[in-house]
C-alpha positions in Angstrom: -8.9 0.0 6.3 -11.0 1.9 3.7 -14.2 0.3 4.4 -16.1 1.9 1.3 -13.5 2.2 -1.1 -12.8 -0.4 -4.5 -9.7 -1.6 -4.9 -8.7 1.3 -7.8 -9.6 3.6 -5.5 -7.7 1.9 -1.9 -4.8 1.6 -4.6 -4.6 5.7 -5.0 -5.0 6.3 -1.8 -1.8 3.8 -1.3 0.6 6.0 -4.2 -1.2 9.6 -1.8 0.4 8.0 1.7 3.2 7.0 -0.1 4.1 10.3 -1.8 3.6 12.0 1.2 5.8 9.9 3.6 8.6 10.3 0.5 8.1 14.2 1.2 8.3 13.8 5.2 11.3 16.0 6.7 11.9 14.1 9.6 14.7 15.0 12.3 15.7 13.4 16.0 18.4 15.5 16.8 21.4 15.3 16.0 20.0 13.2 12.7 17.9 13.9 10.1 16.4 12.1 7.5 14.4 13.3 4.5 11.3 10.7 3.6 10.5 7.0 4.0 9.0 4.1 2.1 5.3 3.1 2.4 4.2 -0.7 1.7 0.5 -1.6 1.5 -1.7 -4.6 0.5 -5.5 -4.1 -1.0 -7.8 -6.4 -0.8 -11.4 -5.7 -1.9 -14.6 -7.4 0.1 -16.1 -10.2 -1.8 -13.6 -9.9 -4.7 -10.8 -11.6 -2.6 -12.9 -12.7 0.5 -16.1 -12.2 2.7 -14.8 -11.8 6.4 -12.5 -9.2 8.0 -10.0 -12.1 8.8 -9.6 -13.4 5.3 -9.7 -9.8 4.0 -6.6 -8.6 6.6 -4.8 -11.8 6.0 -5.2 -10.7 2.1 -4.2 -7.6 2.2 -1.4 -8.7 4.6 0.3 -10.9 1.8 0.3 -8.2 -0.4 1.7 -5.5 1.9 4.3 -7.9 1.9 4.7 -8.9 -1.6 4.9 -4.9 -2.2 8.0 -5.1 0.4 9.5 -7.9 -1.5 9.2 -6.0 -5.3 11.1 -3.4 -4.0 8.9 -1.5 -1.2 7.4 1.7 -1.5 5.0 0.4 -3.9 1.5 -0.8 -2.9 0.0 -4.2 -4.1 -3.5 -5.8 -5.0 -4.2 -9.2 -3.9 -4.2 -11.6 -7.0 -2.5 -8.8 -8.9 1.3 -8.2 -9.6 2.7 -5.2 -7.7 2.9 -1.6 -8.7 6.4 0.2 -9.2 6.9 2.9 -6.9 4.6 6.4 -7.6 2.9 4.0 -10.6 -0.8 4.5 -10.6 -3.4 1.2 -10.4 -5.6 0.8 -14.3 -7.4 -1.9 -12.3 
């Protein structure tokens, strides 16, 4: 939760956490495994609702419509969602 930021600005912050878990080396012996995928959902208080519920439960959906579009992408309610490492014009 990004309590002061717009919904441009949560969105960069989304393609930042999901660049650096892409870069992550991570390793539980004996495995390894280089980077993962980072979903997440925006929504923006008062453009797509007024309480914390309906703002989670907004930004919920479009966590998950970012997982359905392929993952690794991050979504703005009422919007379409981003391709992977694509920055937000919104």
């Amino acid at each position: 939760m990004m309590r002061e930021a717009d919904s441009t600005t949560a969105a960069a912050e989304i393609d930042s956490i999901a660049a650096r878990n892409r870069a992550l080396d991570i390793a539980l012996a004996p495995h390894r495994r280089r980077g993962c995928t980072f979903s997440g959902g925006v929504a923006e208080y008062r453009l797509h609702g007024a309480s914390g519920h309906a703002l989670r439960m907004r930004a919920d959906t479009a966590r998950y419509a970012a997982k359905v579009a392929g993952r690794d992408r991050g979504h703005s309610a009422g919007c379409p969602p981003l391709a992977a490492g694509v920055e937000s014009s919104a």
